[in-house]
C-alpha positions, -999 to 999 in steps of 0.1 A, spaced: -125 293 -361 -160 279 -364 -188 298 -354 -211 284 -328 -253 280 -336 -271 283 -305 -306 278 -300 -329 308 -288 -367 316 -283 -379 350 -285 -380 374 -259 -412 398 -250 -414 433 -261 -381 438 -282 -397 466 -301 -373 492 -312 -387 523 -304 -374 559 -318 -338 553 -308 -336 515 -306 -341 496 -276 -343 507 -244 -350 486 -214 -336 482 -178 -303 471 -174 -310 440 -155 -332 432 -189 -307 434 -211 -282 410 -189 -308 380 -187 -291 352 -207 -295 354 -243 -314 388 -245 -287 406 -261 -278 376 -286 -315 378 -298 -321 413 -303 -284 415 -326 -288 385 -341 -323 398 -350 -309 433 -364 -284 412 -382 -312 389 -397 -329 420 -411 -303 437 -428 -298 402 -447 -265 389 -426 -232 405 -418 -212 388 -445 -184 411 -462 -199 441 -439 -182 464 -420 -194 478 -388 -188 506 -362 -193 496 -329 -195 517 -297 -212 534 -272 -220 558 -245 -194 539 -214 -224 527 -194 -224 501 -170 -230 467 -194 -220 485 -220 -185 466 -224 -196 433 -220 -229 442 -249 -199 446 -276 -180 416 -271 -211 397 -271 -218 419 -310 -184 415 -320 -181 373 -315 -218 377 -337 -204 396 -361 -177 377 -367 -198 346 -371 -221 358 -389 -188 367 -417 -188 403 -415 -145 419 -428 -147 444 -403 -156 462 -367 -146 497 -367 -147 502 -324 -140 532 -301 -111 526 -278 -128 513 -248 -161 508 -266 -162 545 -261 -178 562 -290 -203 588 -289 -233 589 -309 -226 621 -335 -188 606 -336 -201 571 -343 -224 585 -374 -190 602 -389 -170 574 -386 -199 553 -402 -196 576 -427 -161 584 -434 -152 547 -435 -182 540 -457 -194 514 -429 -224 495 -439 -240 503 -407 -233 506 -366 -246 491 -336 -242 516 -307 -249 513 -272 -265 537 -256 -302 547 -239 -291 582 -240 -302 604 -218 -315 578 -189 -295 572 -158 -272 547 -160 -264 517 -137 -271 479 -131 -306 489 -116 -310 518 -147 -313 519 -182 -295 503 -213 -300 503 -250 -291 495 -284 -300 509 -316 -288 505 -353 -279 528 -375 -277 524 -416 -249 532 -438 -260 574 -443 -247 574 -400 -284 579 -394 -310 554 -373 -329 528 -389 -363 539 -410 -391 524 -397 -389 502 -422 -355 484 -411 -370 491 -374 -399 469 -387 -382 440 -401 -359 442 -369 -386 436 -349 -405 408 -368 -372 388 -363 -372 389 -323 -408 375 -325 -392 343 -348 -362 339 -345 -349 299 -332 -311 304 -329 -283 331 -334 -244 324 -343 -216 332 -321 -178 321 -315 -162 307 -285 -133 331 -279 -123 350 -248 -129 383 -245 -105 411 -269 -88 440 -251 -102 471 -263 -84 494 -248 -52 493 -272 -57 509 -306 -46 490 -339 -58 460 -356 -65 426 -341 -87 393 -354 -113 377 -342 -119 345 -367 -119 358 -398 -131 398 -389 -107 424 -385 -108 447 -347 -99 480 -355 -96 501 -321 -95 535 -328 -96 571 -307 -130 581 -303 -123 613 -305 -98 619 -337 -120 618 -366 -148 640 -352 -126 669 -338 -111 668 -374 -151 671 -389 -154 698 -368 -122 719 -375 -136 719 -411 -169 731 -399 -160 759 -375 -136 791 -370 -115 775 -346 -91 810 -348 -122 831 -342 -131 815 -310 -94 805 -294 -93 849 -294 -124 844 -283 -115 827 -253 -80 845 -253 -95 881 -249 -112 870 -216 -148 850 -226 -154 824 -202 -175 794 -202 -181 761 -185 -189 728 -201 -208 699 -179 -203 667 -197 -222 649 -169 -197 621 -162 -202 609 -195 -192 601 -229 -186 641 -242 -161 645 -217 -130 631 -236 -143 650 -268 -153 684 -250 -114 682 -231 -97 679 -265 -118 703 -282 -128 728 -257 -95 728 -235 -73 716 -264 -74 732 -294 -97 759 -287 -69 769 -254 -99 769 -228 -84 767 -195 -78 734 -175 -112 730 -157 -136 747 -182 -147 711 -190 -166 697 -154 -176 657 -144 -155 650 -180 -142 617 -168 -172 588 -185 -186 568 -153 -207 538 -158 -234 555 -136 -231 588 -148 -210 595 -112 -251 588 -97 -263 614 -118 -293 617 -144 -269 625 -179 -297 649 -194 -286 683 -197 -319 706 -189 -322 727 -161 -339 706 -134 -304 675 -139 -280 698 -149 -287 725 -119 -255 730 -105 -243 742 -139 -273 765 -140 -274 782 -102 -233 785 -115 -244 806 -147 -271 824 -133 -247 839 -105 -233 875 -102 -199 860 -111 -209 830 -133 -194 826 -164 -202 842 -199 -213 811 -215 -224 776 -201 -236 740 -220 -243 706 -214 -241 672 -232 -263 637 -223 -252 605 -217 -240 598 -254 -235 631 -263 -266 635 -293 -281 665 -271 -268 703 -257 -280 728 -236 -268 760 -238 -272 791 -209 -255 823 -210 -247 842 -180 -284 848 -161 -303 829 -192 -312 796 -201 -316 792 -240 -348 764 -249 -339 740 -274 -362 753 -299 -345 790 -293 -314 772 -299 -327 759 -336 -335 791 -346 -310 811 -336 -284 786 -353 -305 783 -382 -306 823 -387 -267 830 -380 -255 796 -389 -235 814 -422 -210 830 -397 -192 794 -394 -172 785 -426 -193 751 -428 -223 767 -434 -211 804 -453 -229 792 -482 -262 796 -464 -287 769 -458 -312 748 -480 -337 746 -453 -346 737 -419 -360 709 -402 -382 707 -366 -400 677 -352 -437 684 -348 -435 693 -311 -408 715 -314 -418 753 -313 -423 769 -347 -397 797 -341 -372 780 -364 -396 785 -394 -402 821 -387 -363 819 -396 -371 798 -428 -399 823 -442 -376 849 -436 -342 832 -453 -367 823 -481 -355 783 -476 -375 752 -468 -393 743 -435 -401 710 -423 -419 694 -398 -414 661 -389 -426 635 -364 -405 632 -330 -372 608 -337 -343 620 -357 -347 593 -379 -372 611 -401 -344 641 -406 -324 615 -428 -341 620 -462 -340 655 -458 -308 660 -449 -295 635 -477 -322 650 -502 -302 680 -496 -338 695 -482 -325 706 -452 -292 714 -434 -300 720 -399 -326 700 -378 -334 703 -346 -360 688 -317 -373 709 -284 -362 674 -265 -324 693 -270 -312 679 -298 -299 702 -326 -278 688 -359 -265 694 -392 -259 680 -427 -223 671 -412 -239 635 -398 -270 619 -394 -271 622 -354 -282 651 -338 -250 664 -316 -246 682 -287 -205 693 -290 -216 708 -324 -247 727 -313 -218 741 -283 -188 747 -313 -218 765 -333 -231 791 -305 -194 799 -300 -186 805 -334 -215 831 -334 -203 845 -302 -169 854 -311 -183 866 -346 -211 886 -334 -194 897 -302 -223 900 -281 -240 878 -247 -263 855 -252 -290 876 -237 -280 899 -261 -281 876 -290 -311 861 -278 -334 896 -275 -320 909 -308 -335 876 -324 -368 879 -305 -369 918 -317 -366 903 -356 -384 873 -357 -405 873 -328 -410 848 -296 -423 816 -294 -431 814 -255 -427 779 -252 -425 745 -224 -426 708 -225 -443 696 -194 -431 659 -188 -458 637 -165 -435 602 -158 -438 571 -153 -480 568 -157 -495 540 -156 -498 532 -193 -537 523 -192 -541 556 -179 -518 574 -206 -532 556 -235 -570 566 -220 -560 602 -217 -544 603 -251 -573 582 -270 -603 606 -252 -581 638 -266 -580 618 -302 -620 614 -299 -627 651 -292 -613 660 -326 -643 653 -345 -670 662 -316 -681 696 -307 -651 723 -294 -645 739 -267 -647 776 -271 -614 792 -278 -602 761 -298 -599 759 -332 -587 725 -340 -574 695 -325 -560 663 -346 -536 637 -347 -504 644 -369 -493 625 -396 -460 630 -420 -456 621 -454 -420 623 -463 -413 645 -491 -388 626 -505 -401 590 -506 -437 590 -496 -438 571 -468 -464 580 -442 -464 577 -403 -490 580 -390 -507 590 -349 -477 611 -342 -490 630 -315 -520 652 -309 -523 687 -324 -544 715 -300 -547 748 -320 -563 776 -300 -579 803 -320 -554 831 -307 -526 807 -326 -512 792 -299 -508 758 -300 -502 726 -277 -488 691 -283 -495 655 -265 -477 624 -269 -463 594 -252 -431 593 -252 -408 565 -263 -376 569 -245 -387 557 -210 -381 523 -197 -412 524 -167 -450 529 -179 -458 557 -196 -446 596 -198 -467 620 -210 -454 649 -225 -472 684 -230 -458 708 -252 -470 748 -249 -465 772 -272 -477 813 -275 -464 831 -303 -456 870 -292 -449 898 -319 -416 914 -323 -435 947 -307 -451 924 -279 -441 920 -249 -411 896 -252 -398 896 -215 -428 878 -196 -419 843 -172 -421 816 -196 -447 791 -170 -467 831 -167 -467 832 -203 -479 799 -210 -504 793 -176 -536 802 -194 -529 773 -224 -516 748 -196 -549 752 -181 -569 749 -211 -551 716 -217 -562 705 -182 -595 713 -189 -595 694 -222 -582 665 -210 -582 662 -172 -546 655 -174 -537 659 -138 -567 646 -117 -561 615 -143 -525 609 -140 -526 618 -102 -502 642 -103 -506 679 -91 -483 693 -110 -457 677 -142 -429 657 -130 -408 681 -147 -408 714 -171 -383 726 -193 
């Protein structure tokens, strides 16, 4: 069969940002646009020839047609082999394992995460490199020099292949393997956790919900959760995938995930609740009348992880991004292991985590991981606060005020502020940058604009985000964030650090009011943006 060479010019604004590319759906579908941006990522990594690939993604609408269009490239271009999840179902954490376990020279994987989903919503499409992680910079880099030159990309004339039948097929000279999505990962995490512990667990009476928001946890969570852990039939809720997220917004944090949370905080609401996103990378977890922050999450996990048999050895160290509160290195001090602070994208986890550096990482945007892939994942952050459960046999509440009695609590809030107008963001942003070198306001120490230098290779990134440190040691975080499809969203992150003897039951928003203010002040966030109050909080 001989491929096909078909000219192309480049499209506008094919950037990958943190987690690929991410634009509207209706983008995405315009003739050509997904051609150029693979046969761009293709380019980059110096062909496809003799390479193997995993290929799947979160069930979104487009998202079947994306993968045919990869797979007739890939098999042009010469690559052996495309690993695929039945259905082109494959969720982000599963498609890093099987990246891994079939020593796959990388994976394309569709997804934009935690955005809506729908012809009028979002899509995207990132790679990921041959560790199971997402492209360095570097690859992101050469990526994106290729969609500015690129003349022509290489495809086959073939009908579509049915993806819904596992074994192998062909497709000129590649070899289509369909496999379940969900085999290899719910092996990976049998090895990792005390499946016994928790099936008594749930035997003896615990009960718990999981919302898989009509997307692509919900096979995974039903053969886990209600399968070999014995959870009863209807534990797992919305677990059927839906292109459109059954209407929804797939991002599990209080304001999308609500019903889950007025369901937990109830009289009769069950011991423990989560959540997954759209391509199941990200978790929230809630115990009956408390919500648990992501960066509580880290923490906790990082300071009881030993309890699971995957990590009884104990940990090497522990990773946050920047804007992620610093409870988890309070943990780190303590354990006498490594703490690292990385910009926002879990991309920059990958060093450390093959380094050996670090074995759990984490970011306050609800995305917790291990050593076990290089994805953060939502089922395992779920599998990992049940473990600890049944071994510590106490509620979360409990759990929760027995770490803040140890370790102390980092009051803490991201404040999102969507869809600016991006003159306005990037005006607000470069005014705060300017301030660090003038005069400052009373009460603040320092403000600056982060940078990481990898301690494994050296690289450096720089403009990260904007640093506020306020001379009582709290501390708040700005940055534009780079998962949005529609101008610009501003994120603020607060954080007030109390003493194990302080007063550790306050309202979160009460706790943190005075430094949200102070940030207003600074920076005239909200007269600027137009907005009374953020978009959202969490």
């Amino acid at each position: 069969m001989t491929p096909v060479t078909k000219p192309i010019s480049p499209f506008e604004g094919q950037k990958p940002g943190t987690s690929g590319l991410r634009k509207k759906t209706r983008v995405f579908m315009q003739p050509g646009y997904v051609e150029a941006f693979v046969q761009a990522i293709f380019n980059a990594i110096g062909g496809c020839a003799g390479k193997t690939f995993v290929i799947g993604g979160d069930g979104r609408y487009f998202n079947a047609e994306a993968i045919q269009t990869i797979l007739r490239m890939a098999a042009a271009g010469g690559a052996s082999r495309a690993i695929v999840g039945q259905g082109g179902l494959l969720s982000t954490p599963a498609a890093s394992n099987l990246i891994r376990v079939r020593g796959a020279d990388g994976g394309l994987i569709l997804s934009a995460s935690h955005n809506p989903g729908g012809i009028d919503e979002d899509f995207g499409l990132k790679y990921n490199i041959s560790n199971g992680g997402p492209a360095p910079e570097g690859v992101t880099a050469a990526i994106f020099d290729q969609t500015q030159t690129l003349t022509e990309y290489y495809t086959l004339d073939t009908a579509d292949l049915d993806l819904s039948a596992i074994g192998e097929t062909t497709l000129g000279g590649m070899t289509v393997e369909i496999v379940d999505p969900v085999t290899d990962y719910a092996a990976l995490m049998q090895t990792l956790f005390d499946f016994d512990a928790i099936r008594a667990l749930i035997a003896d009476g615990f009960t718990l919900r999981f919302d898989a928001m009509h997307a692509v946890t919900g096979p995974y969570a039903k053969a886990i959760i209600e399968g070999r852990l014995g959870a009863p039939e209807g534990t797992v809720l919305n677990g059927v995938p839906s292109v459109d997220f059954g209407k929804g917004h797939p991002d599990p944090n209080p304001i999308w995930a609500k019903p889950l949370v007025d369901m937990v905080m109830s009289e009769d609401g069950p011991d423990f609740a989560a959540a997954s996103d759209g391509d199941g990378d990200r978790n929230m977890i809630l115990g009956k009348g408390i919500y648990v922050t992501p960066s509580d999450s880290l923490a906790v996990l990082a300071a009881n992880a030993p309890l699971a048999p995957g990590y009884e050895r104990g940990l090497t160290g522990v990773a946050r991004s920047m804007p992620t509160s610093r409870a988890a290195d309070r943990v780190a001090d303590k354990l006498g292991i490594g703490a690292y602070e990385t910009p926002t994208g879990w991309k920059f986890f990958g060093n450390l985590l093959d380094a050996g550096k670090a074995t759990l990482c984490g970011e306050e945007s609800a995305g917790t991981g291990s050593d076990h892939v290089r994805e953060k994942d939502g089922l395992w952050a779920v599998l990992l606060w049940l473990n600890i459960l049944a071994k510590r046999k106490m509620s979360v509440k409990d759990i929760l005020l027995d770490h803040w009695q140890t370790y102390g609590r980092d009051y803490y809030s991201r404040h999102d502020y969507e869809a600016v107008d991006s003159a306005i963001a990037e005006g607000i942003m470069a005014d705060l940058e300017a301030k660090a070198d003038g005069p400052l306001p009373a009460g603040i120490e320092k403000i600056d604009s982060f940078s990481y230098t990898d301690p494994v290779d050296g690289s450096v990134s720089h403009n990260q985000g904007m640093r506020v440190f306020f001379d009582d040691g709290a501390r708040a975080v700005m940055r534009l964030s780079g998962t949005g499809t529609e101008g610009a969203t501003i994120r603020v992150y607060l954080e007030r650090y109390e003493a194990p003897d302080g007063d550790l039951t306050i309202e979160t928003q009460e706790a943190l009011a005075p430094i949200a203010a102070a940030v207003d002040d600074l920076t005239g966030l909200k007269e600027r943006s137009g907005r009374a109050a953020p978009d959202v909080m969490t």
